[in-house]
C-alpha positions as semicolon CSV with decimal commas, in nm:
position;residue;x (nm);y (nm);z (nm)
1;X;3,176;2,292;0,416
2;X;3,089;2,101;0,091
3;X;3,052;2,443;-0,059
4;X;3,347;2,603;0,049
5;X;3,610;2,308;-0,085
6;X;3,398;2,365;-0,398
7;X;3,467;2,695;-0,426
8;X;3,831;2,676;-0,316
9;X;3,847;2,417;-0,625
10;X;3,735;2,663;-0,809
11;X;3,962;2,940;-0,732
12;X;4,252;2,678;-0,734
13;X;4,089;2,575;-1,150
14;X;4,103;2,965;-1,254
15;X;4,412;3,040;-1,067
16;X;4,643;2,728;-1,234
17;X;4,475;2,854;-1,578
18;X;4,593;3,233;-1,566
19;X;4,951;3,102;-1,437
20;X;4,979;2,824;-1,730
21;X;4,782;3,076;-1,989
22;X;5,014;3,372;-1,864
23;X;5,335;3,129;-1,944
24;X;5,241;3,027;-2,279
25;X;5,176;3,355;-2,434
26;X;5,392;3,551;-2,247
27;X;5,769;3,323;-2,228
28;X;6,055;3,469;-2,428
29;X;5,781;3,725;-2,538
30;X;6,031;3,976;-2,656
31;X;6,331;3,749;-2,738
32;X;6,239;3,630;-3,088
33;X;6,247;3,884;-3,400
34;X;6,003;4,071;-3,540
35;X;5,913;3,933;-3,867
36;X;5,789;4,162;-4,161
37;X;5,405;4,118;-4,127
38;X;5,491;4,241;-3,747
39;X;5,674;4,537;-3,833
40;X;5,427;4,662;-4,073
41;X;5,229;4,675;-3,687
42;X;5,532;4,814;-3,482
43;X;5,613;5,081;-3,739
44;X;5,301;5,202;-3,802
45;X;5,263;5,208;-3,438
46;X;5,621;5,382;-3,407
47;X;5,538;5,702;-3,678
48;X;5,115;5,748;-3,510
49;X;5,283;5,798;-3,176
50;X;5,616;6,007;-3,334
51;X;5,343;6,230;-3,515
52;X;5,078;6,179;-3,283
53;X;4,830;6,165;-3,563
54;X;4,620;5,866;-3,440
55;X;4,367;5,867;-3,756
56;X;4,572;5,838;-4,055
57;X;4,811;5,532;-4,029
58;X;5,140;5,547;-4,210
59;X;5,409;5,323;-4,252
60;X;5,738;5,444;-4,360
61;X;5,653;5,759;-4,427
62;X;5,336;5,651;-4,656
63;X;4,984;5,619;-4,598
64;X;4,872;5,259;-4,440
65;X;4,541;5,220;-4,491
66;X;4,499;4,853;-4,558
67;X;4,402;4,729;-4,171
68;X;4,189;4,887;-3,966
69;X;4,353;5,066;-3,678
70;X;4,291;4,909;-3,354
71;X;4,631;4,691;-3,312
72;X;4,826;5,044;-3,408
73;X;4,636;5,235;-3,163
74;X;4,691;4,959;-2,862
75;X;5,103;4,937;-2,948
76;X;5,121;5,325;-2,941
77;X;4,955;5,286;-2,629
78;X;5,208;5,053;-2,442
79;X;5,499;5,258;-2,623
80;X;5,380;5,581;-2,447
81;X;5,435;5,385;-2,116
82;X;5,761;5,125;-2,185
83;X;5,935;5,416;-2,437
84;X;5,991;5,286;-2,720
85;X;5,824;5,039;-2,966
86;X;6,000;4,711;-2,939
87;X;5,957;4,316;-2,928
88;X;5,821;4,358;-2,615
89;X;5,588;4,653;-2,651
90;X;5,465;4,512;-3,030
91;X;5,374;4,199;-2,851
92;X;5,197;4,247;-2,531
93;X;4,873;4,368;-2,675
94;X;4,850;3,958;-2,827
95;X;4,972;3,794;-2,545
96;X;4,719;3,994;-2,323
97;X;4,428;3,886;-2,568
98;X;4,506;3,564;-2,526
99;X;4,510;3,518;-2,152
100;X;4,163;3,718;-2,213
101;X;4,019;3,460;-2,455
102;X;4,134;3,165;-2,215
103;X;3,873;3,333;-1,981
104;X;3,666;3,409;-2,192
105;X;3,626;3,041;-2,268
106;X;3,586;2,944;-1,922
107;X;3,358;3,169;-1,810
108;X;3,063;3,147;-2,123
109;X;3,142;2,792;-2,200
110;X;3,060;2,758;-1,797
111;X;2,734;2,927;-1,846
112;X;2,589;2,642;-2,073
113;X;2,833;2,338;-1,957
114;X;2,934;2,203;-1,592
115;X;3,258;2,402;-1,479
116;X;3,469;2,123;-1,504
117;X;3,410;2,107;-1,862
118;X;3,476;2,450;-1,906
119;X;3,828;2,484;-1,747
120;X;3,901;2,151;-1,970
121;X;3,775;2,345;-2,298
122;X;3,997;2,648;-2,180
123;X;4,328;2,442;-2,065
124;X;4,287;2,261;-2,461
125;X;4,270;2,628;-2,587
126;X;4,561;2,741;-2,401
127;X;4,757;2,507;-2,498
128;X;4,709;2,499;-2,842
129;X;4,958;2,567;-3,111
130;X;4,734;2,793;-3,241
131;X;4,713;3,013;-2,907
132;X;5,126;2,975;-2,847
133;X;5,185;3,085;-3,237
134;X;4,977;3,389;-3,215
135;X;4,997;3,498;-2,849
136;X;5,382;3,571;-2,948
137;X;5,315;3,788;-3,291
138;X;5,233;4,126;-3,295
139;X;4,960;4,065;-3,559
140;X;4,602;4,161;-3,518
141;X;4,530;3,805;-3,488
142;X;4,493;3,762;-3,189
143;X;4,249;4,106;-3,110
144;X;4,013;3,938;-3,393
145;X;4,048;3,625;-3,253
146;X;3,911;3,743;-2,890
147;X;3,653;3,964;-3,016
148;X;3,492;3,684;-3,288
149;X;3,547;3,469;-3,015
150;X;3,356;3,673;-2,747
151;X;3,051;3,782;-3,007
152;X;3,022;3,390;-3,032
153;X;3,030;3,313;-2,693
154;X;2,806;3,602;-2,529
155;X;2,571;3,523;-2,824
156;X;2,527;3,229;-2,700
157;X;2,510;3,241;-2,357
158;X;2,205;3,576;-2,442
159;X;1,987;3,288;-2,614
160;X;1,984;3,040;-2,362
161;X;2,001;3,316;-2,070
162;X;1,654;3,250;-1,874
163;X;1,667;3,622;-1,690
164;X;1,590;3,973;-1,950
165;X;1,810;4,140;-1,784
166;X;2,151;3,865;-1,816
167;X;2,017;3,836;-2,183
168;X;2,072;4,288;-2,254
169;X;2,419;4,227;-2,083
170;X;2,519;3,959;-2,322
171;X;2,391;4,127;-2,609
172;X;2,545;4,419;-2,497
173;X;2,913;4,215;-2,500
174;X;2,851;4,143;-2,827
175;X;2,753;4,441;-3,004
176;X;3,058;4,613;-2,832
177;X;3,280;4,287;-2,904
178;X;3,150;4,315;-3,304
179;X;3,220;4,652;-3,319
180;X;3,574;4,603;-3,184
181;X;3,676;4,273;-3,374
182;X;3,607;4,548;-3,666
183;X;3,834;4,805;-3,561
184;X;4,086;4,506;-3,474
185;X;4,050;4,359;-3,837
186;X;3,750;4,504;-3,987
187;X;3,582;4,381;-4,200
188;X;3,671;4,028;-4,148
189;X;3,376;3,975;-3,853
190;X;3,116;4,078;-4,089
191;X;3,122;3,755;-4,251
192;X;3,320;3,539;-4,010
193;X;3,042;3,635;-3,741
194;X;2,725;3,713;-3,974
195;X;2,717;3,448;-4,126
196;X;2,752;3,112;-3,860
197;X;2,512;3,322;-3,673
198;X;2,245;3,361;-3,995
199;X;2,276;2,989;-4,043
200;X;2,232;2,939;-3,695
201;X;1,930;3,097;-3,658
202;X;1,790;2,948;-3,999
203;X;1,854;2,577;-3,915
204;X;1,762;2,610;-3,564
205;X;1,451;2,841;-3,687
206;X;1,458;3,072;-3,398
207;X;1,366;3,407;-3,633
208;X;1,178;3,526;-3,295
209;X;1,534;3,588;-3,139
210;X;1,615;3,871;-3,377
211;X;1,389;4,073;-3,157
212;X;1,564;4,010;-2,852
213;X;1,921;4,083;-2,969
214;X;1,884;4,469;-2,945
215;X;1,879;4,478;-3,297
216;X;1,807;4,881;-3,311
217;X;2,030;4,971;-2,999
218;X;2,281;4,724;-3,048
219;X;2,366;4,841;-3,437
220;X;2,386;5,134;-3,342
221;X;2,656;5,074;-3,093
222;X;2,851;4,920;-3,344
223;X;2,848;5,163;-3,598
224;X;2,927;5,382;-3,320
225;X;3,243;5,197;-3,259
226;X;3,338;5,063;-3,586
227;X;3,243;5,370;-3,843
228;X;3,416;5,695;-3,723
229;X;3,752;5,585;-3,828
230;X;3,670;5,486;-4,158
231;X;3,486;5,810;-4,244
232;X;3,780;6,015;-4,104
233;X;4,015;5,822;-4,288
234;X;3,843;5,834;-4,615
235;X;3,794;6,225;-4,550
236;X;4,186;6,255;-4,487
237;X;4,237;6,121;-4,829
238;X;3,968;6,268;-5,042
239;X;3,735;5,951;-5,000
240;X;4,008;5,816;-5,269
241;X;3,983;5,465;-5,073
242;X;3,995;5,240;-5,333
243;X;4,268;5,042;-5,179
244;X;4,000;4,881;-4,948
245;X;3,795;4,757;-5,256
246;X;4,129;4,579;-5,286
247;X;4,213;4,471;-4,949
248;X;3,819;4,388;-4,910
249;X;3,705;4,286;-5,206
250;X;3,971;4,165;-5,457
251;X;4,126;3,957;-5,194
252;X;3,835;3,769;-5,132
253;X;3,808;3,749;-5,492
254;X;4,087;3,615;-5,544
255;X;4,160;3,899;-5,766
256;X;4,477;4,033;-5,530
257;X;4,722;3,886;-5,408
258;X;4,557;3,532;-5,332
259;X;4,854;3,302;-5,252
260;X;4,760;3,054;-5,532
261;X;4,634;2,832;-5,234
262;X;4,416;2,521;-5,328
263;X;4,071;2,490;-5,238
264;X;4,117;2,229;-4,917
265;X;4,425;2,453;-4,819
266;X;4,256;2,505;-4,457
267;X;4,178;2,136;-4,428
268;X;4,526;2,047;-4,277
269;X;4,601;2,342;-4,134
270;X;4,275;2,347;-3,906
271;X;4,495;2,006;-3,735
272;X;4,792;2,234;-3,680
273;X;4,653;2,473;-3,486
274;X;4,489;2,268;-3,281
275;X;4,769;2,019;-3,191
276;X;4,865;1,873;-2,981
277;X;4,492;1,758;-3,031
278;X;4,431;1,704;-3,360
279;X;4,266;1,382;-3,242
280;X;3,999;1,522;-3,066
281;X;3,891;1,796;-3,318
282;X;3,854;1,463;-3,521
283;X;3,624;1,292;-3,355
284;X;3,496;1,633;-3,248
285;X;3,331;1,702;-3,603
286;X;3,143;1,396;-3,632
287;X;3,040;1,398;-3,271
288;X;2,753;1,734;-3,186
289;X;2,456;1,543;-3,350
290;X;2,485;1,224;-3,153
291;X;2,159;1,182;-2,907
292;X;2,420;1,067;-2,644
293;X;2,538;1,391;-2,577
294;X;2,225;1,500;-2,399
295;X;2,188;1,877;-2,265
296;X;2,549;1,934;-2,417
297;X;2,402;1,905;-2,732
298;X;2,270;2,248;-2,848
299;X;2,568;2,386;-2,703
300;X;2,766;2,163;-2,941
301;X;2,575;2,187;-3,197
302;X;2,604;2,584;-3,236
303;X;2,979;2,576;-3,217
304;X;2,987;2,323;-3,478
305;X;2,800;2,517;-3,726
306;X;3,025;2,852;-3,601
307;X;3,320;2,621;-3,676
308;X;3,204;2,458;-4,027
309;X;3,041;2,743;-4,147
310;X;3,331;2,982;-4,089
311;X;3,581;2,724;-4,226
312;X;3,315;2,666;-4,578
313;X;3,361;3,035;-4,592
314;X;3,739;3,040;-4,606
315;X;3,761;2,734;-4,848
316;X;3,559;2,967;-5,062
317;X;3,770;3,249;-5,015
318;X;4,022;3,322;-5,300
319;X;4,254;3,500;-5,081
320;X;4,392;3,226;-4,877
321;X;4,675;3,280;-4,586
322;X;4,744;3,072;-4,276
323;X;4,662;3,318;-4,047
324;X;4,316;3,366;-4,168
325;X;4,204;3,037;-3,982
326;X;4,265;3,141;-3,645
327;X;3,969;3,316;-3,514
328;X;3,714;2,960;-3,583
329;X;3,990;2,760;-3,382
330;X;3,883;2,813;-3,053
331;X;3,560;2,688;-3,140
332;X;3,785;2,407;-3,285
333;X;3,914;2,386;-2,918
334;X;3,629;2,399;-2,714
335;X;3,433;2,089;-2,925
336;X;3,787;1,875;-2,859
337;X;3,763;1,994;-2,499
338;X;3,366;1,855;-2,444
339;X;3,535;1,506;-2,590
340;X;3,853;1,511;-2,403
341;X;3,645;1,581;-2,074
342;X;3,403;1,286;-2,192
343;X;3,653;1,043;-2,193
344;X;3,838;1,168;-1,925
345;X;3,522;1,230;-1,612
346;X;3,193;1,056;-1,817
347;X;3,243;0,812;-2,052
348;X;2,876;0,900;-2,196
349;X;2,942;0,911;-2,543
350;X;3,328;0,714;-2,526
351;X;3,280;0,368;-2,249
352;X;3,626;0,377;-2,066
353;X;3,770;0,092;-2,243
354;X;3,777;0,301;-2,566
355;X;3,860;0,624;-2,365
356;X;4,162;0,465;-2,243
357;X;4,263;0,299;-2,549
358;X;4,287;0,694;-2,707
359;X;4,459;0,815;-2,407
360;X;4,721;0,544;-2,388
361;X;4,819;0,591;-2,765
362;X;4,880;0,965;-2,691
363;X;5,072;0,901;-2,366
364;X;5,307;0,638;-2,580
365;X;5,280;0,885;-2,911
366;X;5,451;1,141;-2,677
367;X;5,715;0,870;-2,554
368;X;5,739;0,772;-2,924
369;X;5,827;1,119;-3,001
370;X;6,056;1,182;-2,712
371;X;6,252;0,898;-2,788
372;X;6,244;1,000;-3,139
373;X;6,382;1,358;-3,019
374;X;6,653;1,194;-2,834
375;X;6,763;1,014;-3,127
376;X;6,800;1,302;-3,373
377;X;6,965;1,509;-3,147
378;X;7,260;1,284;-3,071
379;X;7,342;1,180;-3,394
380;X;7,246;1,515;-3,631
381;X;7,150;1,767;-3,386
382;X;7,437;1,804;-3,162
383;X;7,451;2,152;-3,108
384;X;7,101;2,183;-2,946
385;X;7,167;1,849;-2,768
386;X;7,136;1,993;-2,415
387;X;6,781;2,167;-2,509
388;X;6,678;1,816;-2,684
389;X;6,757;1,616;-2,322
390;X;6,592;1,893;-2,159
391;X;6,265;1,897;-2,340
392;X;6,226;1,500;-2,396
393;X;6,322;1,484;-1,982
394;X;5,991;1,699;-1,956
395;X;5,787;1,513;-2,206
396;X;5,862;1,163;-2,056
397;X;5,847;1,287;-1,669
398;X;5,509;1,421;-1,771
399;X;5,400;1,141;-1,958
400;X;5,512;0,898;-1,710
401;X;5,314;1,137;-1,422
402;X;4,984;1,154;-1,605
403;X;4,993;0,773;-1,692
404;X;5,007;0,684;-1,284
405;X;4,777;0,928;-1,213
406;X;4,543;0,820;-1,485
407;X;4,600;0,437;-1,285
408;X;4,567;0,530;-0,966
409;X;4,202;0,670;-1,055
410;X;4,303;1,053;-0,990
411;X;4,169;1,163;-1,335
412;X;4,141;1,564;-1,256
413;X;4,504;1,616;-1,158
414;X;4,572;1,379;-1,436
415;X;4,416;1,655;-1,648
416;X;4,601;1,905;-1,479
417;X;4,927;1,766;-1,534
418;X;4,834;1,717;-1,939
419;X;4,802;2,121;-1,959
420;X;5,075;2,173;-1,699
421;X;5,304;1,916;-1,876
422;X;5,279;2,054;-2,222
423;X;5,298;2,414;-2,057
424;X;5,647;2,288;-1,917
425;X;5,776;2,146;-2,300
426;X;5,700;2,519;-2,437
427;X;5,937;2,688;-2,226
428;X;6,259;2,513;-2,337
429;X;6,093;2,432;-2,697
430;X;6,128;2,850;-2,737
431;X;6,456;2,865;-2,496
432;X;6,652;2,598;-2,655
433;X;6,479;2,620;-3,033
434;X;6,262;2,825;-3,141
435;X;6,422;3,163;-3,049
436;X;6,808;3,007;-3,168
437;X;6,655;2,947;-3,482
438;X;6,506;3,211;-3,562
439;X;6,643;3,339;-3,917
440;X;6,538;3,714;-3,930
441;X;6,810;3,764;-3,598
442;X;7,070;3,847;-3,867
443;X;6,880;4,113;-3,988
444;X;6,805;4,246;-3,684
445;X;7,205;4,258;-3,591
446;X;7,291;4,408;-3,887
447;X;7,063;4,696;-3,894
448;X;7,121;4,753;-3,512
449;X;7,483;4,826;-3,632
450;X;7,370;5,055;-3,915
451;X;7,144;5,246;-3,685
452;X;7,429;5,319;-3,476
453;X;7,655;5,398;-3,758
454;X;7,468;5,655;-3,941
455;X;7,351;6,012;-3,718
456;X;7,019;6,052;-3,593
457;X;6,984;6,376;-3,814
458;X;7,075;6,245;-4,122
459;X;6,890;6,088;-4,361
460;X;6,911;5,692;-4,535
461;X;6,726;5,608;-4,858
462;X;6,766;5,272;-4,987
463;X;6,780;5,143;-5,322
464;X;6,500;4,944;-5,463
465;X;6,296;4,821;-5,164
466;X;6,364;4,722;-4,801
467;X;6,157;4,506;-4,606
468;X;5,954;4,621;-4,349
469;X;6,169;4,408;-4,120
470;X;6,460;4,650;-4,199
471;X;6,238;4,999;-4,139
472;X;6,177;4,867;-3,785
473;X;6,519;4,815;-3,672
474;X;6,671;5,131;-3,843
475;X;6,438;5,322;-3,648
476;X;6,291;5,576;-3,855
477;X;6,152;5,572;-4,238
478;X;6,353;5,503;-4,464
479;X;6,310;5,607;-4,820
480;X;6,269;5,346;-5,102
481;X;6,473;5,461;-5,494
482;X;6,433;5,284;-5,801
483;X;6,665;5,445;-5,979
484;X;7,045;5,420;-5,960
485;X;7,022;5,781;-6,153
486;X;6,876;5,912;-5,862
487;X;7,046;5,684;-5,578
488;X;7,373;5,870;-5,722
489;X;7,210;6,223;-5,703
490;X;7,100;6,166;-5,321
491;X;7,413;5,978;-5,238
492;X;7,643;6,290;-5,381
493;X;7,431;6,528;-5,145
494;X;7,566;6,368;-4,859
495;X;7,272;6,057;-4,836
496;X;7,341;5,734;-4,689
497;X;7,253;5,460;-4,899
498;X;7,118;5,080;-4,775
499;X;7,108;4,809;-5,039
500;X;7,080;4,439;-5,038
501;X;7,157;4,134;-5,271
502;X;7,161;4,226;-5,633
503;X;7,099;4,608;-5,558
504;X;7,412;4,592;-5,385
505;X;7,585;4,397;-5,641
506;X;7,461;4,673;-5,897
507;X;7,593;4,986;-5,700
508;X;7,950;4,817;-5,635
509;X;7,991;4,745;-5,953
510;X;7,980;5,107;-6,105
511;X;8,253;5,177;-5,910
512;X;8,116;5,553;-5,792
513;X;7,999;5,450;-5,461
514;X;8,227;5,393;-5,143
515;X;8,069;5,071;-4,868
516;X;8,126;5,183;-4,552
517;X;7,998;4,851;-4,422
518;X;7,835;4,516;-4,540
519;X;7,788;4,167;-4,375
520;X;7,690;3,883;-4,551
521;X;7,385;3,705;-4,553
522;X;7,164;3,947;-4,341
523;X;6,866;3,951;-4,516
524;X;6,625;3,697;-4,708
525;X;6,493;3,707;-5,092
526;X;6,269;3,434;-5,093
527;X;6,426;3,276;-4,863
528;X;6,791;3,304;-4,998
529;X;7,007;3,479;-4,780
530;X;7,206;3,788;-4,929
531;X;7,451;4,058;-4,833
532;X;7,361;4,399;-4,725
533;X;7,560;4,673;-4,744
534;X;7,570;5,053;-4,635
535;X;7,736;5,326;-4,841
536;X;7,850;5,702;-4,808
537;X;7,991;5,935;-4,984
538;X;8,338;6,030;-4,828
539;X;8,315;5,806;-4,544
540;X;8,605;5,647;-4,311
541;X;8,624;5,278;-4,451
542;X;8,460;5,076;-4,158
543;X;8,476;4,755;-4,344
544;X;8,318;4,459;-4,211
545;X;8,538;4,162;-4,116
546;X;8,352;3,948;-4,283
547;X;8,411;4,106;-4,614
548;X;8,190;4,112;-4,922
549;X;8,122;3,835;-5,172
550;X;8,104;4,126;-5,489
């Protein structure tokens, strides 16, 4: 009987963590706007599965051969079966990693750790702003998050696996994982899983597990997976690749396009993606060597060095973006889960008078910033007033819930109620905010309009560039002019012609050109709204409303 409520427990853990993981990467999924970096993913995507060439990437007509091809190939995919390649169908392929990666965590981290601390390591995960950012963009982030994170984990659990036959199975998962992180992002998992492991191996001084990681076998599953695109890339273009020397090499460098980051540029950011526990990942990186920790200790210890390593590695990369950081956070996630379930069931390592101390100040720090919410919304954020009452309702209900639980000695529903609560916050955060806000929807209405205004057969260059953002919603390429010369030439052969800002500015001005239709402040040059306009030679005179600011 004592075995059976255990396992219903169980069931109960795993099935409240796919409902809560499955609601914070999948709400409003397809409601916000694809920015840029996504469409370079849902375009691509759009012209493999239009010219069903599924080795040579191209975006907007041209070759793409800066990312590996993995997230274009799983986008097509979904597009054969929803019909088209939008929000939705970009998306999924993120959101679905995600909920993967949750379990992921919960089942490996369960293999080393009692279960309980496992389903706490995955409900910090899933609930981290790190997981909610990502699980909603269409970037390979995610993909190369789940695969790093599953070489990692199955690594792990091979080593300390006490059967042969549990350790080829492991080592199996990772080979495969290693070889798909690459075609996902390659060749970020080189170093980002090479090298944590290499150290691990050297400070730990376990050289006699190189033998037992299928190091013949396995390789050559991964080169099985990760090499054939490359070569038939490089052989559709004449082996003239030198474009990943760029991507590759220069970027890391520091060479190309490196942001101009500082050197501690990660050290915030690794806070922000893991709030709302910042706290924890604190006290987290002090906490793996600590004798107190007993027979979690190893298991600590080896995601601390995956962690540290991989974020040394980044502060010495030249190349620098945001994004970069995600797939070491749920390493990140899983150390501030072992301390949040320490102070929460054990108190081994925290006694219960500090353990409450550091839950109390986040229970009021969450009242604090409800309050604070509250306040800012009636007197300079009226419009969203309803959505701010809704959201600080949920963060004080839940608050006030965990606080009596927490009192009344019921410390696992407690939990529960943390991950459920914050869960809860998301869905009006993206309802009421996030989604309102968003400043690329102008964009998107505007070139919904154009794509109905100009035929399907006829063809729209644009002149000077267009965002990628643009290319997405119009439908189909559209091609980039430099010169007004030429813009003329085209437009007098019966071309339609989209231009934005200063480009349209220029055109006007000439006075050869008739604007069949412009809206203001549809796009963004860094991050100043303009006009965009679309013009055609002997055209009705659909005029927008709004007028133009020439």
């Amino acid at each position: 009987m004592v075995v059976m409520d255990a396992n219903k427990g169980k069931i109960g853990i795993v099935a409240g963590l796919l409902v809560l993981s499955s609601v914070a990467a999948f709400w409003t999924l397809s409601a916000g706007t694809l920015e840029n970096h996504e469409c370079f993913v849902s375009v691509t995507s759009r012209e493999m599965l239009k010219d069903g060439n599924w080795v040579m990437p191209t975006f907007n007509g041209q070759p793409r051969l800066q990312k590996t091809p993995l997230s274009y190939w799983l986008v097509a995919g979904v597009a054969k079966v929803t019909g088209k390649v939008d929000e939705f169908s970009a998306r999924l392929p993120s959101a679905v990693f995600s909920v993967l990666s949750v379990f992921a965590v919960l089942y490996f981290v369960g293999q080393w750790l009692p279960f309980r601390t496992a389903a706490v390591c995955a409900g910090v995960w899933l609930t981290s702003f790190g997981y909610v950012r990502y699980s909603h963009n269409a970037r390979p982030e995610m993909a190369l998050t789940f695969f790093v994170t599953l070489c990692f984990l199955s690594f792990y659990s091979a080593i300390t696996a006490q059967s042969r036959k549990r350790q080829i199975v492991y080592m199996l998962i990772f080979w495969v994982s290693f070889g798909l992180g690459n075609l996902a992002k390659g060749p970020a998992p080189l170093p980002l899983v090479g090298v944590p492991l290499f150290v691990y191996i050297a400070v730990t001084k376990q050289w006699r597990l190189i033998g037992k990681l299928l190091p013949v076998c396995g390789v050559l599953i991964f080169l099985a997976i990760m090499l054939p695109w490359p070569i038939a890339a490089a052989y559709k273009v004449n082996w003239d690749v030198v474009i990943w020397k760029r991507e590759f090499v220069d970027r890391f460098l520091g060479e190309y396009a490196s942001g101009n980051k500082p050197f501690y540029y990660y050290a915030p950011l690794m806070f922000m993606f893991i709030l709302p526990w910042a706290a924890f990942l604190a006290v987290a990186l002090a906490a793996p060597y600590y004798k107190v920790w007993g027979e979690k200790r190893p298991a600590m210890r080896f995601l601390w060095l995956w962690f540290i390593v991989d974020l040394a590695f980044l502060f010495l990369s030249g190349g620098k973006r945001q994004h970069y950081i995600m797939p070491i956070m749920p390493a990140a996630a899983i150390l501030a889960g072992i301390i949040l379930d320490d102070m929460i069931f054990e108190n081994r390592a925290f006694s219960r008078e500090q353990a409450r101390g550091f839950l109390l100040a986040h229970i009021g720090a969450a009242l604090f910033l409800a309050a604070g919410f509250v306040c800012y919304g009636v007197f300079w954020w009226r419009e969203f007033l309803p959505a701010v009452l809704v959201t600080s309702g949920i963060i004080i209900a839940a608050a006030v819930i965990v606080g009596v639980l927490f009192a009344k000695k019921r410390p696992g529903i407690a939990c529960g109620c943390v991950f459920a609560g914050f869960v809860a916050v998301l869905m009006p955060v993206w309802v009421g905010f996030v989604n309102p806000l968003e400043y690329n929807e102008p964009s998107r209405r505007f070139m919904r309009t154009i794509s109905q205004m100009v035929p399907a057969t006829e063809v729209m260059i644009s002149y000077k560039s267009v965002s990628p953002r643009v290319v997405h919603y119009f439908g189909k390429p559209i091609r980039g002019v430099k010169e007004e010369a030429e813009v003329y030439k085209l437009y007098q052969q019966g071309d339609w012609v989209i231009t934005f800002g200063k480009g349209l500015d220029e055109l006007v001005k000439t006075g050869r050109y008739e604007v069949v239709y412009v809206e203001q402040g549809v796009e963004r040059v860094k991050t100043i709204p303009v006009a965009g306009g679309l013009l055609h030679r002997q055209s009705p005179a659909v005029k927008s409303t709004e007028g133009a600011s020439l």
